[in-house]
Backbone as numpy.savetxt, mean C-alpha at the origin, in Angstrom:
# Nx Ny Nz CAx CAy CAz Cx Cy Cz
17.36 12.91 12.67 17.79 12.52 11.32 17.91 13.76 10.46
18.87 13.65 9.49 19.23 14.95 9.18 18.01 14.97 7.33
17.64 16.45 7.40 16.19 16.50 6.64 17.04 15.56 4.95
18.55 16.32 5.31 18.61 15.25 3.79 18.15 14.13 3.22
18.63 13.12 4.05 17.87 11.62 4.14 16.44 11.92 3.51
15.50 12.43 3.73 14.78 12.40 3.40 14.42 13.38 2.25
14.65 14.11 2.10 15.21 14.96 0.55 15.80 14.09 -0.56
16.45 13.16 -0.09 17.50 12.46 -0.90 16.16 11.14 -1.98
15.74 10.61 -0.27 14.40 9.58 -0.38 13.11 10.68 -1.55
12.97 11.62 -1.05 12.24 12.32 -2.14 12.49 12.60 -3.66
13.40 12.45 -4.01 14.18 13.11 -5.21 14.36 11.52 -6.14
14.27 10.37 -5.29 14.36 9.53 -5.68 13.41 8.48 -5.24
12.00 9.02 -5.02 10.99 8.13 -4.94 10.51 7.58 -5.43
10.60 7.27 -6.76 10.14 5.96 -7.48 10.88 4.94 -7.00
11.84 5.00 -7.40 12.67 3.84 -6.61 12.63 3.31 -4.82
12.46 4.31 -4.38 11.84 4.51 -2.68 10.67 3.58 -2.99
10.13 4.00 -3.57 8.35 3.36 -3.05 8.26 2.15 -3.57
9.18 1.84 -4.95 9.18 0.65 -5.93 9.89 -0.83 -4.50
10.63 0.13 -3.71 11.35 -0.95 -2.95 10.51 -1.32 -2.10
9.77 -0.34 -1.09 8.80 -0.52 0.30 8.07 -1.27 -0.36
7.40 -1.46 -1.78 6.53 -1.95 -2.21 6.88 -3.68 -2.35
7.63 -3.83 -2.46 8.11 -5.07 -3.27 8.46 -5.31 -2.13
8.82 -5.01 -1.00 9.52 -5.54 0.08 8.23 -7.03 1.32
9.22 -8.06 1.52 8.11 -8.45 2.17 7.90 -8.57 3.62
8.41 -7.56 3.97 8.57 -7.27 5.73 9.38 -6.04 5.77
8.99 -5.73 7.12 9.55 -4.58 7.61 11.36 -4.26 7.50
11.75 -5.45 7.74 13.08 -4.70 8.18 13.59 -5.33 6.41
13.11 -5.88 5.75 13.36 -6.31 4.46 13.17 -4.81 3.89
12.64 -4.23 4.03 11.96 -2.81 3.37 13.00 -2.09 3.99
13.36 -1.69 5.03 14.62 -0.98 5.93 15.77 -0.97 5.15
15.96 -2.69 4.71 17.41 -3.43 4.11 17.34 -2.65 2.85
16.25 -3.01 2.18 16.24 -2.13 0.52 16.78 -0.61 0.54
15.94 -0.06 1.56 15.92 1.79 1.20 17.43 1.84 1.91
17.59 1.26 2.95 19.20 1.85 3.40 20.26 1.66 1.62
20.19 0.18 1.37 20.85 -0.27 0.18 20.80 1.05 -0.69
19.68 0.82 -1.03 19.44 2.28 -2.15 20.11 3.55 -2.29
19.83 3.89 -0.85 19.99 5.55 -0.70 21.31 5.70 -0.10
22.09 4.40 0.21 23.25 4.54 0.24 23.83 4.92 2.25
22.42 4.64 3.11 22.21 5.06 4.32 22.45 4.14 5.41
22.37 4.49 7.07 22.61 3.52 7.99 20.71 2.64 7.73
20.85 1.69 7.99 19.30 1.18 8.64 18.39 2.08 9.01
18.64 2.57 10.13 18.31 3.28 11.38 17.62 4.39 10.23
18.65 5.25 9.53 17.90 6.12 8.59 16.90 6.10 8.17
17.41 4.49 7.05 16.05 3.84 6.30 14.79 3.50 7.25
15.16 3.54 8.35 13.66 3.14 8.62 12.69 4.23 9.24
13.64 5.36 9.42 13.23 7.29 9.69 12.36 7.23 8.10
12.92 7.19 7.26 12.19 7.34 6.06 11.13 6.63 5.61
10.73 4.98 6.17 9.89 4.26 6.54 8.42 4.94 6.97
9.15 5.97 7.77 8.17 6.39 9.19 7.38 8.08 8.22
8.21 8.13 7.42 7.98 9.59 7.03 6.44 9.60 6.40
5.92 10.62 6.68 4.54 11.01 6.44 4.55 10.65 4.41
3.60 10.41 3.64 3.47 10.00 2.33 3.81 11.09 1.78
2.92 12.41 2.21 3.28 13.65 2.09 4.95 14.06 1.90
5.86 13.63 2.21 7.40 13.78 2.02 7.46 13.67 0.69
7.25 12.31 0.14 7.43 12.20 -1.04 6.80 12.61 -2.87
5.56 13.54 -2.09 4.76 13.72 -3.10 5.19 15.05 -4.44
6.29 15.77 -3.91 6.84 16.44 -4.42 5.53 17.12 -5.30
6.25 17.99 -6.75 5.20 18.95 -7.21 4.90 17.75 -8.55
5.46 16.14 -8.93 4.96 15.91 -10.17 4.02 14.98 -10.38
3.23 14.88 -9.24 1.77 13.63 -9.10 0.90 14.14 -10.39
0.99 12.79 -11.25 0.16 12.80 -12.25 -1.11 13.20 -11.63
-1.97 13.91 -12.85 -3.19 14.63 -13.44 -4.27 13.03 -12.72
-5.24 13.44 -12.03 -6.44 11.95 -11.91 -6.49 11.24 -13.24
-6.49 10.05 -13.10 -6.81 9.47 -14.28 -5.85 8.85 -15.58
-4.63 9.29 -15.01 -3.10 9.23 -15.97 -2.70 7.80 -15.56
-2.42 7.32 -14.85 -2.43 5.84 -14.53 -2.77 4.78 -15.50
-4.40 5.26 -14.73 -4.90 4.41 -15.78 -5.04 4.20 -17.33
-5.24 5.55 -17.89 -5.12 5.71 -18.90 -3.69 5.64 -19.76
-2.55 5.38 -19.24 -0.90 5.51 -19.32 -1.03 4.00 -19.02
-0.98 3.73 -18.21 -0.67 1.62 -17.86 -2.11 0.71 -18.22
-2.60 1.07 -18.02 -4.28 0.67 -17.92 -4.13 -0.46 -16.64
-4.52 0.78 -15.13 -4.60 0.44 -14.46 -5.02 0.71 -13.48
-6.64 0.93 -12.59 -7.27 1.32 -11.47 -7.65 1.24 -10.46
-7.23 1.45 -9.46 -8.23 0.76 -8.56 -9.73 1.23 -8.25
-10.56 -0.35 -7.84 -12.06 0.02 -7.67 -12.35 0.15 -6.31
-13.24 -0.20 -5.57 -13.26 0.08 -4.25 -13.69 -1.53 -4.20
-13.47 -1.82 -2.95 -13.60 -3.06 -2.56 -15.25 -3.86 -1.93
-15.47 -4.85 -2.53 -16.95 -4.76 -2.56 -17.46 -6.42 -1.76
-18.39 -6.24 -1.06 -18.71 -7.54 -0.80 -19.23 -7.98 -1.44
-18.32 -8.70 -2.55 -18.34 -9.98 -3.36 -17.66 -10.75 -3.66
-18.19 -11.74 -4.44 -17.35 -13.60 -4.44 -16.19 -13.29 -4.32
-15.60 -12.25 -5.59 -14.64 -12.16 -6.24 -13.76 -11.58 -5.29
-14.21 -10.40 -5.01 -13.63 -9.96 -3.93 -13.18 -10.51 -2.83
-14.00 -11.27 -2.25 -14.28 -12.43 -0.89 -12.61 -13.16 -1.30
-13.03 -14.05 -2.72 -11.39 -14.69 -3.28 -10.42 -13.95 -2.99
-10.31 -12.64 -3.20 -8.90 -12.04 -3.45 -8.64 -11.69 -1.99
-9.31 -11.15 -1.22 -8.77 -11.31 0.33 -8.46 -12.65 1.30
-9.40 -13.70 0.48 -8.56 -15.16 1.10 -7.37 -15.20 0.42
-6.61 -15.16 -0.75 -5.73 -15.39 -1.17 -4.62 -14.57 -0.62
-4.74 -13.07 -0.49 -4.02 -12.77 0.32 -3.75 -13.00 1.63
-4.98 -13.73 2.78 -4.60 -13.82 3.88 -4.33 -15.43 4.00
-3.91 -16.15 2.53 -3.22 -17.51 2.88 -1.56 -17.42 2.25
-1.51 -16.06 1.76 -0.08 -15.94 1.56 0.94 -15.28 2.48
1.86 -16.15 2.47 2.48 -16.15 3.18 3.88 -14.98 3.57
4.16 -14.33 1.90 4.74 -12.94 2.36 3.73 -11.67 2.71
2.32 -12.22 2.92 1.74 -10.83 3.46 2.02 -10.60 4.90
0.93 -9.52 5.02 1.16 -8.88 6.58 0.57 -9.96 7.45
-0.44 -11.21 7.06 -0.68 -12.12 7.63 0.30 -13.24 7.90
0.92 -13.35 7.38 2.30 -14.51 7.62 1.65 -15.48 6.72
0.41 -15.58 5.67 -0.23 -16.93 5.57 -0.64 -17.66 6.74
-0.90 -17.01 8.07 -1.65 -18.06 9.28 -3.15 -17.75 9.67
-3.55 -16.62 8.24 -5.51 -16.69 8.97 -6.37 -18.04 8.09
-6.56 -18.63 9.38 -7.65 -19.55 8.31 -9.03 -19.38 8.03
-9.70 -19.75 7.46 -11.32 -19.24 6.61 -11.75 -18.42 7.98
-12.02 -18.94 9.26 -12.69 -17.81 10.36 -12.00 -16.99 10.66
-11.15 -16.82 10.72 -10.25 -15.51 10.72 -10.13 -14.60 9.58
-10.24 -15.31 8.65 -10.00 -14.45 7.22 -11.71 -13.73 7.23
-12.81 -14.67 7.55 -14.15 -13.83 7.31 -13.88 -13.47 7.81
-13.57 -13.24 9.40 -13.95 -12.44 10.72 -13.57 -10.59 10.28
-11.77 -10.80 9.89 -11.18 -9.82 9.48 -12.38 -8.91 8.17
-13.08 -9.75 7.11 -12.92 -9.36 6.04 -14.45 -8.44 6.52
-15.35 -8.92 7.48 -16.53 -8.49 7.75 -16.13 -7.38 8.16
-15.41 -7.34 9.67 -14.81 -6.21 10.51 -14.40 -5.17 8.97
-13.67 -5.30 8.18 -13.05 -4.20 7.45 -14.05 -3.63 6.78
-14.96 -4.64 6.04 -16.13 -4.03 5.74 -17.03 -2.99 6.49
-17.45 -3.33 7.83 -17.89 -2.00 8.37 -17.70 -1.15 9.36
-15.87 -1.04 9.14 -15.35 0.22 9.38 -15.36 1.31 7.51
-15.64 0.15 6.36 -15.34 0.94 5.43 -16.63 1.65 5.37
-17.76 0.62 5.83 -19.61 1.29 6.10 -19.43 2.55 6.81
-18.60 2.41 7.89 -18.70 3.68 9.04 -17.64 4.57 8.52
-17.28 4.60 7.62 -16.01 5.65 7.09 -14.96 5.99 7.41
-14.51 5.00 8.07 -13.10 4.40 8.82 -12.12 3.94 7.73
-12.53 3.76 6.92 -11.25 2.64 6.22 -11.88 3.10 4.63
-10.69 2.94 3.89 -11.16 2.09 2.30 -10.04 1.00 1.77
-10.67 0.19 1.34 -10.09 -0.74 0.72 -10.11 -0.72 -0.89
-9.46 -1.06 -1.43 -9.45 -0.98 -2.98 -8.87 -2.09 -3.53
-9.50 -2.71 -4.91 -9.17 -3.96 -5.44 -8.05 -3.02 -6.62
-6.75 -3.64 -7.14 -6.19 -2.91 -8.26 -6.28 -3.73 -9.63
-6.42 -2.75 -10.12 -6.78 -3.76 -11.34 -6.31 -3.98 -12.38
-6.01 -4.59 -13.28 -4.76 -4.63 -14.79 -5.90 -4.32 -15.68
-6.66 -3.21 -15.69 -8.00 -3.15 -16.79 -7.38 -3.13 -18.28
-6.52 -3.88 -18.49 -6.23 -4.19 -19.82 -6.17 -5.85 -20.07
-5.92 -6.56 -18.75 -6.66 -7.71 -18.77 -7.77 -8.15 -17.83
-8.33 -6.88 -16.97 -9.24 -7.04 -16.79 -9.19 -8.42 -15.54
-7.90 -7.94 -14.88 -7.51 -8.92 -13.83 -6.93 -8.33 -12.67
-7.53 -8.86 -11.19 -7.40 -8.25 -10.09 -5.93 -8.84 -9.61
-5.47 -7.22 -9.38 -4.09 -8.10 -9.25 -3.04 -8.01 -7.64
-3.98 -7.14 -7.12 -4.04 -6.89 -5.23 -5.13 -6.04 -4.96
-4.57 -5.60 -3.49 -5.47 -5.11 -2.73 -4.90 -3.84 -1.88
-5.49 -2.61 -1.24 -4.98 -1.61 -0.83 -5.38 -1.58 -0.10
-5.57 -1.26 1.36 -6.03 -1.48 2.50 -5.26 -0.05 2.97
-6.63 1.06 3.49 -6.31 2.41 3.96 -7.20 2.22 4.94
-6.63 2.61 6.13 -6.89 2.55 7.55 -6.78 3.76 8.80
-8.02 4.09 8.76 -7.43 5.95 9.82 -6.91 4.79 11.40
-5.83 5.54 11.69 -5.82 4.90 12.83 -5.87 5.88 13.82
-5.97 5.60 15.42 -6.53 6.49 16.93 -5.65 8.23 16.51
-4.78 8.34 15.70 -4.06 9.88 16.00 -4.81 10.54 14.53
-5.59 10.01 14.28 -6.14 10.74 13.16 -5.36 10.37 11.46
-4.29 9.55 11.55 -3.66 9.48 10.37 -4.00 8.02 9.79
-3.49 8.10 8.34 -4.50 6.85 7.51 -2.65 6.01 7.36
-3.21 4.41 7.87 -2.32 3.35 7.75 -2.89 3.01 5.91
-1.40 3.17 5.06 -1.79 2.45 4.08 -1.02 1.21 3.80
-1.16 -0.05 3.46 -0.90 -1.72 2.96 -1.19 -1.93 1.82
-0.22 -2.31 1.05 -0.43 -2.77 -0.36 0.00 -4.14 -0.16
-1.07 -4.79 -1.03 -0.52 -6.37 -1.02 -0.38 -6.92 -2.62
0.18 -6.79 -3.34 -0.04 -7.44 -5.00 0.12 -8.95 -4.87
-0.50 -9.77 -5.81 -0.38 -11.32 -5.95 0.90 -11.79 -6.42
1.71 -12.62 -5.53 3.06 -12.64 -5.80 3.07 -13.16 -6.99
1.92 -13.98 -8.17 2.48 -13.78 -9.30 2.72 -12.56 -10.37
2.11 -11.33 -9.48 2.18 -10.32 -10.35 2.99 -9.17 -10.07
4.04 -9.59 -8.99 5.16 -8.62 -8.74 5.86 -8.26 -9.77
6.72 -7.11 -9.50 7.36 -6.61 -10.01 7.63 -6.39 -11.23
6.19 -6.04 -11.81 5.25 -5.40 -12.79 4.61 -3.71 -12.67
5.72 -3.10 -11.16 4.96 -1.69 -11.46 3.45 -1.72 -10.57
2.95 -2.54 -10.12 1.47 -2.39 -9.78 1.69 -1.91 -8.58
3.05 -2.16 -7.48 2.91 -1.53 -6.33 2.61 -0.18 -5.94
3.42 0.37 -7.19 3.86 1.72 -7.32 2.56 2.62 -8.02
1.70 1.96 -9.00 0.43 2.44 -9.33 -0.65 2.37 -8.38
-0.63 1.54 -7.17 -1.36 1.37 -6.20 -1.18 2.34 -5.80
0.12 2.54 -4.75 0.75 3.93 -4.15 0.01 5.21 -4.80
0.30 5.24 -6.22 -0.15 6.27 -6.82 -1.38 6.90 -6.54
-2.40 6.31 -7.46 -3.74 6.20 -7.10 -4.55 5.87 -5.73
-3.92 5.47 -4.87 -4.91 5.37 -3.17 -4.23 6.64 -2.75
-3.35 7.05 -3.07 -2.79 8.55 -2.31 -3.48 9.62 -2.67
-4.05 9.84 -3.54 -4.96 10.66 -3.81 -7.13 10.85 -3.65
-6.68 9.26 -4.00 -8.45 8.48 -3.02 -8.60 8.86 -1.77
-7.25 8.80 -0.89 -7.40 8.63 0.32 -7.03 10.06 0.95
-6.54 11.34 -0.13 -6.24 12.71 0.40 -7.55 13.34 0.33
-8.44 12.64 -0.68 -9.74 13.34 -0.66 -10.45 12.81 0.13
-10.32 11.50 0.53 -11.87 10.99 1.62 -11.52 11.12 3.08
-10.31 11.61 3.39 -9.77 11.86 4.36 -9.07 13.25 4.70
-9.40 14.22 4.24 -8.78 15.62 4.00 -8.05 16.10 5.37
-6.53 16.61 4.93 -5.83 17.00 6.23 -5.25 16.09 7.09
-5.58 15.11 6.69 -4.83 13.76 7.21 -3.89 13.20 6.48
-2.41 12.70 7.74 -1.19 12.06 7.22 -1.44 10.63 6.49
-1.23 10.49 5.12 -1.46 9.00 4.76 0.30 8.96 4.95
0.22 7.38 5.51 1.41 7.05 5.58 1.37 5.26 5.58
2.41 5.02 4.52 3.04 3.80 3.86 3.61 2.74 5.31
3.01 1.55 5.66 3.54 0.87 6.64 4.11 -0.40 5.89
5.50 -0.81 5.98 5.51 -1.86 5.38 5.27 -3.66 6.04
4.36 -4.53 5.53 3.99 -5.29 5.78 5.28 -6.37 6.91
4.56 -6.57 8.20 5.20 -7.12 8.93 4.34 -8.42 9.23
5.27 -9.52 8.67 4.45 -11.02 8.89 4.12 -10.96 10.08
2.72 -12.20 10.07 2.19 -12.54 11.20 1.65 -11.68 11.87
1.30 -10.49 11.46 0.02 -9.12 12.35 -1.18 -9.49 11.50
């Protein structure tokens, strides 16, 4: 693939990431960025694949600009009620990476397991938050996987799409996850039903 494509995807990554984000499957996410950038599929989904690092260019807000600019953070993900809620809700919806098919033992089973790989320093998860209403409005799910590089999943509550939160997620776990993971590729997978 020629480095443009992805130069092109860089120069115009808000809109790049605004799409992977909002997208609710893989080749739905492919369909967007080809649309966008004006590319074959095949491209869009080279750019899919591209390390997070591609897109970070030199203008990543200062720590803390996010939130203080949108009023919006993510916390780390905690075993509680609340918490417990917001990962059933995502794993009964149906544009997540779950398809909507885990039911309550599957959804604990998953939610324990994530918990202590996040104990053993495998993973972080993060709740995002609208701290201006003080309402959880997804979830970030960062995952080292066997080659040493971190799988990241954003899931927002489909009533709170396309409000920007994908893209503040993106924001803020890319930098959570460059520090708790140093030297490692974070890279954006877009949600494929039914895994």
């Amino acid at each position: 693939m020629s480095s443009n494509v992805i130069e092109t995807a860089a120069q115009r990554r808000r809109e790049v990431l605004a799409a992977i984000s909002s997208a609710t499957g893989a080749e739905d996410a492919a369909t967007a960025v080809s649309h966008l950038l004006a590319v074959s599929t095949d491209e869009a989904r080279e750019v899919l694949r591209a390390p997070l690092e591609a897109f970070a260019g030199g203008s990543a807000a200062p720590r803390g600009a996010s939130e203080a600019a949108g009023g919006f953070a993510l916390h780390p993900f905690r075993d509680s009620e609340e918490h417990r809620a917001l990962f059933h809700s995502r794993s009964s919806d149906a544009s997540s990476a779950t398809g909507g098919e885990w039911d309550e033992e599957r959804t604990e089973k998953e939610r324990r397991e994530g918990l202590s790989r996040i104990e053993s320093e495998t993973a972080m998860w993060f709740v995002a938050v609208d701290t201006a209403r003080d309402a959880h409005v997804g979830l970030v799910f960062g995952e080292q996987v066997s080659g040493g590089d971190v799988d990241v999943a954003i899931w927002i509550r489909p009533e709170e799409r396309k409000r920007g939160y994908g893209l503040s997620s993106l924001k803020e776990c890319r930098r959570e996850l460059a520090a708790f993971f140093p030297g490692k590729h974070v890279i954006v997978r877009a949600p494929v039903a039914g895994r």
